[in-house]
N, C-alpha and C positions, 0 to 999 in steps of 0.2 A: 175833732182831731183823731189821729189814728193812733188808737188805744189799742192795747190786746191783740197789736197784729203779726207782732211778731218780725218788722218793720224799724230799721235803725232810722232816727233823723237825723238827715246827714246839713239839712238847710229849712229854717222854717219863717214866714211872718204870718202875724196877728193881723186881721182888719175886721174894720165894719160894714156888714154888709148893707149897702143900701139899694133899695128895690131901682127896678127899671121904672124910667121916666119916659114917655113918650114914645117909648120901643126901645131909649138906648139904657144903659148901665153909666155909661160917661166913662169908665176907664176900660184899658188892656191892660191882661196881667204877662208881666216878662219875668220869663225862667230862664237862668242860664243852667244849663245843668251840669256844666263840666267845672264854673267857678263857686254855685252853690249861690249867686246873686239869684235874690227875687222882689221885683217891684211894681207898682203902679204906675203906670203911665196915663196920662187922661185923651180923652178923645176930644177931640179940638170942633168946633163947627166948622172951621174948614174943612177937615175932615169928613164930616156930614155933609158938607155940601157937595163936596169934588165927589167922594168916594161913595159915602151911602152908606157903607155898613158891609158883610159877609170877604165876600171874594174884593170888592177894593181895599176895605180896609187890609185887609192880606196884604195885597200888593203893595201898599205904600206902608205899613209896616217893615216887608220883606225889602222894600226898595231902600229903604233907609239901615238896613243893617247889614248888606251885602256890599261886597265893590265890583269895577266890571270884572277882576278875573278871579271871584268866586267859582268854585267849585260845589258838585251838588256835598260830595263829601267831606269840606271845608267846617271848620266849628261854629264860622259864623253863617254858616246858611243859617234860615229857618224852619222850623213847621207852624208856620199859622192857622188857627181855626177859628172860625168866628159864624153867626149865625144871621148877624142882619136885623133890622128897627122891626120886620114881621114877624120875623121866626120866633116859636112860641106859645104863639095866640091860639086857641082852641074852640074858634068858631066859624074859620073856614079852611078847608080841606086844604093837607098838603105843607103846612107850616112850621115842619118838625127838621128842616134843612138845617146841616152845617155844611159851609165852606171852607178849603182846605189848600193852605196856595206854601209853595217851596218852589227850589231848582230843582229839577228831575236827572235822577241817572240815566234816562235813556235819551232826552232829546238835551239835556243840556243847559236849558235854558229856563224859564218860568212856568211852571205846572199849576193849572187850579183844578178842583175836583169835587164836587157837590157828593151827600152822602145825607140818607138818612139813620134816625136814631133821634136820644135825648141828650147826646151831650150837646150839644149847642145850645139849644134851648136851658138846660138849666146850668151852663156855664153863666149866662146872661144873667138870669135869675139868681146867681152865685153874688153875682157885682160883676162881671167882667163882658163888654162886649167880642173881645180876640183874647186868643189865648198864642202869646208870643214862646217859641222856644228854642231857645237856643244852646249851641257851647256841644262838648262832649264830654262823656261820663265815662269814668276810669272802669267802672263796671256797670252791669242793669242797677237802673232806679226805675221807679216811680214819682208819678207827679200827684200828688189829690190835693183837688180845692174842694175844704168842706164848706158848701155856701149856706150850710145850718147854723154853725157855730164860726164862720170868718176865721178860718185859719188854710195857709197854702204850705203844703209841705214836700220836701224834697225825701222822699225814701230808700233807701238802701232795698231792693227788692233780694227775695229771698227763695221768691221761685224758681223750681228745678224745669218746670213745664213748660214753655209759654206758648203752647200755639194753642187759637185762641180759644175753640170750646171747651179747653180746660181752665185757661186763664179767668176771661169772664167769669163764669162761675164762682172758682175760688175769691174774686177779688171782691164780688156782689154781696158773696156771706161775711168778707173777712172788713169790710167796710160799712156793710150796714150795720144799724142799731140794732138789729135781730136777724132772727130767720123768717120771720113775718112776710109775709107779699108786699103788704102795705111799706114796710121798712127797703126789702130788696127793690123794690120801682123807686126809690130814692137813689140808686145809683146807678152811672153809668160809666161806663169805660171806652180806653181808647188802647188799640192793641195790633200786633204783628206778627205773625208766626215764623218760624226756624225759614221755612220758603224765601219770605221775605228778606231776611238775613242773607243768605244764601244766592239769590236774586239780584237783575237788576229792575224785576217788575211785582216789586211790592206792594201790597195795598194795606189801608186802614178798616180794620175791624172797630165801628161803634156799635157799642152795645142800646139795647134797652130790653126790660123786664117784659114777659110775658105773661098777665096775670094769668091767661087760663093754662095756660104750661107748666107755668113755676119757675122758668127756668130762663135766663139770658137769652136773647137773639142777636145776632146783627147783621149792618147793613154794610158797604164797603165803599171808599171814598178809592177806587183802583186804578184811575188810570197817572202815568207818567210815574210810576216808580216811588209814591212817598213813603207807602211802610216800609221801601227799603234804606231810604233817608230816617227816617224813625228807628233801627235795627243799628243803623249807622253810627247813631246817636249812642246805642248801648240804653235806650229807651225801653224797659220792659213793658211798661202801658200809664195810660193816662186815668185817673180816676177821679168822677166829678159828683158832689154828693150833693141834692138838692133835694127836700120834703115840698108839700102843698103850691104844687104847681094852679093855678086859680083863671078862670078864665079874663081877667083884670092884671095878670101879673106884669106885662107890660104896661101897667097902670097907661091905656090907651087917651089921646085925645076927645074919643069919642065914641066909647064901648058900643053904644047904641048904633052907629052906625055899622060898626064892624058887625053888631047881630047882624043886622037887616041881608048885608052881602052874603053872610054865612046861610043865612035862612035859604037864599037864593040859591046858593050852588047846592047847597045842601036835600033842594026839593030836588033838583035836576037830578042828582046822584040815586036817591030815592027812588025816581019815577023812571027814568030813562036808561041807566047804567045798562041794566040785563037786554034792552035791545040794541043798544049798540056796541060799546066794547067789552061790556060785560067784567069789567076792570077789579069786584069786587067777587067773584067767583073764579076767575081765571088769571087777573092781572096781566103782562104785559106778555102770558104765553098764546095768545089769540095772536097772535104777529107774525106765527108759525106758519099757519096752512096760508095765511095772506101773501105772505112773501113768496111762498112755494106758488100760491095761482098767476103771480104777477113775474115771476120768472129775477126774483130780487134775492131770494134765500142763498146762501154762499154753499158752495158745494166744490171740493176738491180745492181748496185755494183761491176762490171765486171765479177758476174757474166757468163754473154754473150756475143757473141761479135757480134750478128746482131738481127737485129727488124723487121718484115714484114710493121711495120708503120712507119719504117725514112725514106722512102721519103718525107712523109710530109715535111719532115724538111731539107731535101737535097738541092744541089745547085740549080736544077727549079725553086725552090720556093723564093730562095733568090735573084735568077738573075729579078725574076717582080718585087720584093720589093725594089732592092738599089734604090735609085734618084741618081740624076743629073750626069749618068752618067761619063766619062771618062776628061783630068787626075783626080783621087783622091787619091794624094798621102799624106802623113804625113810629106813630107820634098822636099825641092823645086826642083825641075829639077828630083823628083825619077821617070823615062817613067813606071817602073812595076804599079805603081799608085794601091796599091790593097787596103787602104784603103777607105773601101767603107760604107754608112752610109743608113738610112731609114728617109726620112724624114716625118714630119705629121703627128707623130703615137701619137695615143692620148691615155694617160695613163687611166690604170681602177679602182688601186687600189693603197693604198698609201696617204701620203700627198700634192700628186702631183695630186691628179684624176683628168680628166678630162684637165689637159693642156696637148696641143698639143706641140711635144718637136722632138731635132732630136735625136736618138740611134746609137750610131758608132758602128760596125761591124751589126752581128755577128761574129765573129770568128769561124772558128771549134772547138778552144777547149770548148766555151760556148756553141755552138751547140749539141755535144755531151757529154756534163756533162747534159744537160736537156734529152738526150735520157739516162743516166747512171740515171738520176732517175724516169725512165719511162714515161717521159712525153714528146707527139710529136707534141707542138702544136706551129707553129710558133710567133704567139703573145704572148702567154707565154715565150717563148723566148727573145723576143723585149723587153716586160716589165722586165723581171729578169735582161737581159742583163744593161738595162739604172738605174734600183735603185743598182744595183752593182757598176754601175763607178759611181754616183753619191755620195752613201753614200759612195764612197771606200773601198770597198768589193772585193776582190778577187774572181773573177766568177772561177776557177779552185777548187781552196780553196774549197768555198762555195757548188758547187754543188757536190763534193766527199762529203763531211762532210755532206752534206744532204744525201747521197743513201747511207752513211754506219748509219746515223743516221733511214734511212727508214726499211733496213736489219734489224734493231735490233729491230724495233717497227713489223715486220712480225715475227721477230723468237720469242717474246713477250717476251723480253728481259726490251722495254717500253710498255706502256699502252697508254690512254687519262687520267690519272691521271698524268702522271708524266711528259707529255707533253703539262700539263696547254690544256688540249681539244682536241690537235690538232691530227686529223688521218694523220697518217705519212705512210701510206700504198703507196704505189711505184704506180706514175702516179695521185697525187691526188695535182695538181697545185695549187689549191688554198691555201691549207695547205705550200705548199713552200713558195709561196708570202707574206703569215701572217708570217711564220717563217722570213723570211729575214728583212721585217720590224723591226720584233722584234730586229732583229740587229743591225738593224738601232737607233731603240730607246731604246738598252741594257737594253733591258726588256725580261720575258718569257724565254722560252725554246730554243728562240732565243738564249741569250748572253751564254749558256751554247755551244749549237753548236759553237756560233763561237771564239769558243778559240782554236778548231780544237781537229784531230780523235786524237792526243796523249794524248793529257789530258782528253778527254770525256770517252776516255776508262777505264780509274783510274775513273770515276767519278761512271760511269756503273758497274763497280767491285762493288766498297765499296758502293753505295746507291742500287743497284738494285739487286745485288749478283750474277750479270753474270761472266760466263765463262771467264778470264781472255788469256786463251788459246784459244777459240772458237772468242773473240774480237781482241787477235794479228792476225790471219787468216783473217778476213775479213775486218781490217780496214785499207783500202789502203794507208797508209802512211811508208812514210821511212824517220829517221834522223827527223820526228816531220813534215817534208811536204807532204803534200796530192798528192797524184800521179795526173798526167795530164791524159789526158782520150785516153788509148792506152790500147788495152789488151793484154796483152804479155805471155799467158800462152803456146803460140807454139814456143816461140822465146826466145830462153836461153840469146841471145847475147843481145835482149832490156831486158830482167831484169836485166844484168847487167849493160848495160848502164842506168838504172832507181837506180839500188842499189848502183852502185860505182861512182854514181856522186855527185861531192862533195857539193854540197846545199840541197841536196833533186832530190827525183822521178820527174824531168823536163826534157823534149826531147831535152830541146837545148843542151846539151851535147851530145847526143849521137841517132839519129835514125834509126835505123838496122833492122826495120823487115822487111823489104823487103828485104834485102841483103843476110836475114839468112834466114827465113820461106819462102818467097814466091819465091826466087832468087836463094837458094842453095849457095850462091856464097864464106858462109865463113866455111864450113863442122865441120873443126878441133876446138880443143882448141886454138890450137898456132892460126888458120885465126880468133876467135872470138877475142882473147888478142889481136893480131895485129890491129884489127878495133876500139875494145874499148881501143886501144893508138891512132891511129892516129884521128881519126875521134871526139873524147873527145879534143885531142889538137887544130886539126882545126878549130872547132867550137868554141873552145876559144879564138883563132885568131881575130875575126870579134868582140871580147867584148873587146880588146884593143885598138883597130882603131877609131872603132866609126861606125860600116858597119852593116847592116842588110845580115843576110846570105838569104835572098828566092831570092835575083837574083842572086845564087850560086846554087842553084842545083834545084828551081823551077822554070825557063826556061833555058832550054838546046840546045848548038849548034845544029845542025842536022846532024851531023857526031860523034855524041858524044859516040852512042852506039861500034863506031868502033873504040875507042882508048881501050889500055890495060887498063886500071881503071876506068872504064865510071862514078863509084859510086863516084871518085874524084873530077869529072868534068875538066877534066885537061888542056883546055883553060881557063878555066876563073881562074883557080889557078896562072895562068901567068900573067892572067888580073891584079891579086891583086900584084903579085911583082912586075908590070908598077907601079899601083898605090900608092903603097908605095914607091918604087925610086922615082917616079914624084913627089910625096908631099915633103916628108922628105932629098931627095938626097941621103938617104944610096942604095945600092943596095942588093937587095936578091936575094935570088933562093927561090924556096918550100920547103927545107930541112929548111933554116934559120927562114922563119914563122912559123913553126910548132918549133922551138928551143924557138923563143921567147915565146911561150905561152905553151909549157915545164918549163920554170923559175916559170912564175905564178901561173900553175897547180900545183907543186909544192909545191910552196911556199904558197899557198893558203891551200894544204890540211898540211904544216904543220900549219900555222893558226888554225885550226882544231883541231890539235891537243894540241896546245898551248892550246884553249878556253875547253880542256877535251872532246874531240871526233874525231872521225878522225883515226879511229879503224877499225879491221875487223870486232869488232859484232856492229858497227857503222854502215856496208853494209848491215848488214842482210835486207830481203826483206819479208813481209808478204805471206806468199803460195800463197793467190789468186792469184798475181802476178805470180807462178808460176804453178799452174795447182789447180786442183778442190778442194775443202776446202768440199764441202756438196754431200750429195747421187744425188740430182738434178741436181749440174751440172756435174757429173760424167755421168749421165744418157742420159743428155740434147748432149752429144756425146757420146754414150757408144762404136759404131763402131772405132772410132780413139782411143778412148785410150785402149782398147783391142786389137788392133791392135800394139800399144804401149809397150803396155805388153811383150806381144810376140814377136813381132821384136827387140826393145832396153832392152825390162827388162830380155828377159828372160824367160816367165812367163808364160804359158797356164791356160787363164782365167777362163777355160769351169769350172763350175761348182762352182767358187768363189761367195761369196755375193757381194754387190753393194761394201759396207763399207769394207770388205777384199780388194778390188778391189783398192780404194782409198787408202787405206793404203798402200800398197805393190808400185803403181804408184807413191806417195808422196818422200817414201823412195829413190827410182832410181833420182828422180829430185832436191830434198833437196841435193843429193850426186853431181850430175851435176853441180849443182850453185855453189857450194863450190872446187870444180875441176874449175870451170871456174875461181872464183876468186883468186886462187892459182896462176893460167896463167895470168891474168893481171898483177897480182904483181910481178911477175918477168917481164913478158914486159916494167913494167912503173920503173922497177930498186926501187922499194919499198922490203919490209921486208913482211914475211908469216904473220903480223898483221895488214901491209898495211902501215908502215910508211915509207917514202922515206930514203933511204940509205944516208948515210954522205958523199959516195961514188956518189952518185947520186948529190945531193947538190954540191959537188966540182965539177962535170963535170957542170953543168948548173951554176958555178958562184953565186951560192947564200948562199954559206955556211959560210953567218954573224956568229958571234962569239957568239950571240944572237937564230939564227936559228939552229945551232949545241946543242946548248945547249939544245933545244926542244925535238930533234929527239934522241938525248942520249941514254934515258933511255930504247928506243922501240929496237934496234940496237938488 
């Protein structure tokens, strides 16, 4: 219980904790935090059946406490998190996943969000497979479930701070049993900074303890807006207290077998990593000079897809900067360890200057959202990177909504009037660092960016008088979420894995361009529907377990090129039905996991549709996404798309204008995307508007009496 903290209890219950069984805990814990109710609710085997665990259980939680005209900022929305029958286990890579599902302030409708860290893990280990919250708090609280001692309490928070590198910390000392190591890795937190508040593209700060640091880190759960539904809440942070995590604690069906898969991937990471992705020394910053040599790197708004100055910012640079070296993982026993941090970097600007602090990643996708807004400077980097997860800022979010914000101050769309000063011209860091502050402190030209590119655009119509059609084209968002930093104008198959994924333009559903652009490998309509089914399902596989997909297909056997579907990986597809028979006892094949996360997929875009979207002009995708919007970048390759012309269109360019040129190209590819998404939706058993069949619903077992009645009308 939270003794000596200094922490009024404003709502508390006593339980018993009883260990996980089979992977699961059997109950979700529900907080309301604005009525001070707290209860148990049990997990149902239907629930295990339909949903699985992590991101289903989310949904059909969140599905049963919302109505259709919830609101993201409503007291009965949720924040669900939950980790899944895997998540946990500490004998194959990558197990340390919480899933994170709410309505989102930017697109509206159901947001889910994978994130590493411990709290999921020893929420489960608490007694709790989801952690249900709901209601609004008259002021900041906290939440802590001590799963040492079986007590949940509601807290009166008393903090003056909260963004998160201070938070964490304070919350690590002020809830463990000591100052100990061993005491602080018993705790973890869930947290939002002033950004987020301020924002509508907040993220989740989880925490977990660093032993060789000393010191908290965490991972971010960022896309679709939910630490700012958390800020909403008047939620100061979550804190979850669990001792002797054991490689058994999911008391599995079948420990032995789980070694055996662990043994497995575990030699491959060992022996193979440092020749091919090198995920343990670099992590996922090796994606840098890749995407630059394959002309995918985002540049100027995506614009472009490569830079003569990202190596600056490539993996070299990153592999002198990480500290302390190898494991550095986010969850215990993960051998891939690619979380990797900077330590000692001394802030420049901000209300932090001059403390020396640690900065987790970089990632790639924050790596190259600062080359999408022209700028290659690794400290710049470091610093955006660390006032993002501290204020809880969405770095995806954030640095799209800057370079569509920088395009429209070059097309002079904005001025230094309307941007309170700031030159927003592409590659001018200092102006990003003052802007992100400003979002920090919902002030300036700030708090307008960061409501994100769908509302800024309404904002730029009717205050500035821009091109309303000229601002659908370059502002990289879909469904209200800001694209990840991938340029996809040679690859039909990623726009639509960017367009027809159900939260928004995020890769984790779907990454195809090497399959399709660099690989050849999917030619036809029917090979792109076929990938954008399977490959959308499998990856949604790994969000109801509780598993991180990179030690799924970034490191690979050495024999892997020579099986028939190398892009499957299809030993370690085997791997995961060991792993799920060993935990749970049920037995699979790879047909059955890709069934269960069919149910979800599913039953998630009827969600969607339930909440008023979940459409096909709900897919539609902004052009840049799909080939050149302006004379420049038509120009910036005029060889390929004249070649284009005339081999796909049709078309002998000789003698065309730039802007004839563009037009006539546009037309053949707008026609493409709309052929392609015709073919997914009869692959995925949906209707020509994209709503899943009644027929579909009855084959997958989800056709509640409730979920029919959704899909009715679309039929």
């Amino acid at each position: 219980m939270a003794t000596n903290t200094g922490y009024r209890v404003i709502s508390e219950m006593s339980y018993e904790p009883s260990p996980a069984n089979c992977g699961y805990a059997g109950q979700t814990l529900y907080v309301n935090i604005g009525t001070g109710e707290i209860e148990s609710r049990p997990v149902t085997q239907e629930m295990k059946d339909k949903f699985v665990g992590g991101r289903g259980f989310g949904l059909w939680r969140l599905w049963n406490a919302v109505n259709n005209d919830t609101k993201w900022d409503d007291p009965e929305n949720e924040i669900v998190i939950g980790a899944g029958p895997i998540g946990g286990i500490t004998t194959y890579a990558g197990a340390g996943k919480s899933l994170v599902v709410s309505l989102s302030p930017t697109t509206g409708s159901v947001i889910d969000s994978n994130v590493g860290g411990y709290f999921g893990p020893y929420l489960k280990f608490s007694g709790w497979d989801s952690l249900e919250v709901q209601g609004k708090a008259d002021k900041d609280v906290i939440v802590f479930i001590d799963g040492d001692n079986g007590s949940v309490q509601i807290l009166e928070s008393v903090e003056k701070d909260l963004n998160t590198h201070i938070l964490s910390e304070r919350l690590a000392h002020a809830f463990a049993e000591s100052d100990a190591p061993r005491d602080l890795l018993a705790i973890s937190t869930v947290s939002a900074g002033l950004g987020a508040q301020h924002t509508h593209i907040g993220c989740l700060n989880f925490s977990f303890f660093d032993m060789k640091r000393k010191i908290p880190r965490v991972k971010q759960a960022g896309r679709g807006g939910i630490g700012t539904v958390f800020r909403d809440k008047k939620i100061a942070a979550l804190v979850v207290k669990y001792s002797g995590v054991r490689p058994d604690s999911n008391h599995p069906a079948d420990l032995e077998r789980l070694k055996r898969a662990g043994e497995r991937i575990n030699k491959e990471i060992f022996e193979l990593d440092s020749s091919q992705c090198d995920m343990r020394h670099i992590g996922t910053t090796h994606l840098v000079e890749i995407m630059n040599e394959y002309d995918l790197l985002p540049i100027h708004n995506y614009k472009f897809g490569s830079h003569p100055e990202a190596d600056k910012i490539s993996s070299p640079v990153w592999r002198e900067r990480f500290t302390q070296g190898m494991p550095d993982g986010c969850w215990l026993g993960c051998t891939m360890s690619c979380s990797h941090a900077v330590d000692h970097f001394s802030l420049k600007t901000g209300p932090y200057k001059g403390t020396e602090v640690t900065v987790d990643g970089p990632e790639y996708e924050t790596i190259a959202g600062s080359a999408n807004m022209g700028i290659f400077d690794p400290d710049f980097v470091l610093e955006m990177n660390f006032y993002c997860d501290t204020y809880g800022i969405d770095t995806i979010s954030y640095t799209t909504a800057m370079a569509f914000a920088m395009e429209c101050y070059e097309a002079g769309i904005l001025n230094e009037e309307s941007t309170n000063g700031l030159d927003l011209h592409f590659g001018n860091s200092e102006a990003a660092l003052t802007l992100l502050h400003e979002m920090g402190r919902g002030e300036g030209f700030g708090a307008i960016v960061g409501q994100g590119i769908r509302k800024i655009k309404k904002l730029f119509v009717n205050k500035y008088g821009a091109d309303p059609a000229f601002l659908q084209d370059i502002g990289m968002e879909c469904k209200g979420m800001e694209y990840s930093e991938y340029v996809t104008k040679e690859s039909l198959a990623m726009q639509g894995g960017y367009g027809l994924a159900l939260k928004g333009p995020q890769h984790d559903e779907a990454w195809l361009i090497f399959m399709d652009m660099v690989n050849n490998q999917i030619p036809t309509f029917k090979d792109k529907a076929e990938a954008l089914h399977y490959f959308p399902m499998w990856r949604t596989w790994f969000g109801l377990v509780g598993l991180c997909k990179l030690p799924w297909n970034d490191i690979e056997p050495a024999d892997n090129a020579q099986t028939d579907e190398p892009a499957k990986v299809p030993e370690h597809v085997r791997n995961y039905c060991d792993l799920f028979a060993g935990v749970t006892g049920v037995k699979v094949t790879p047909n059955d996991l890709i069934l269960q996360s069919e149910r979800v997929y599913n039953f998630q875009r009827v969600f969607n549709l339930r909440m008023g979207y979940g459409r096909r002009k709900h897919d539609a995708i902004p052009y840049r996404s799909a080939g050149p919007v302006t004379q420049e970048e038509y120009d910036s390759r005029a060889q390929r798309y004249d070649e284009q012309l005339r081999e796909k269109v049709g078309i002998d360019p000789e003698g065309m204008s730039t802007a004839e040129k563009v037009k006539a190209l546009r037309a053949f590819r707008e026609e493409q995307y709309e052929k392609l998404c015709d073919a997914v939706y009869v692959r995925r058993g949906w209707t020509s508007d994209g709503a899943p069949t009644i027929e579909t619903l009855k084959r997958l077992k989800i056709d509640f009496p409730e979920v029919v009645e959704i899909v009715r009308p679309y039929q």
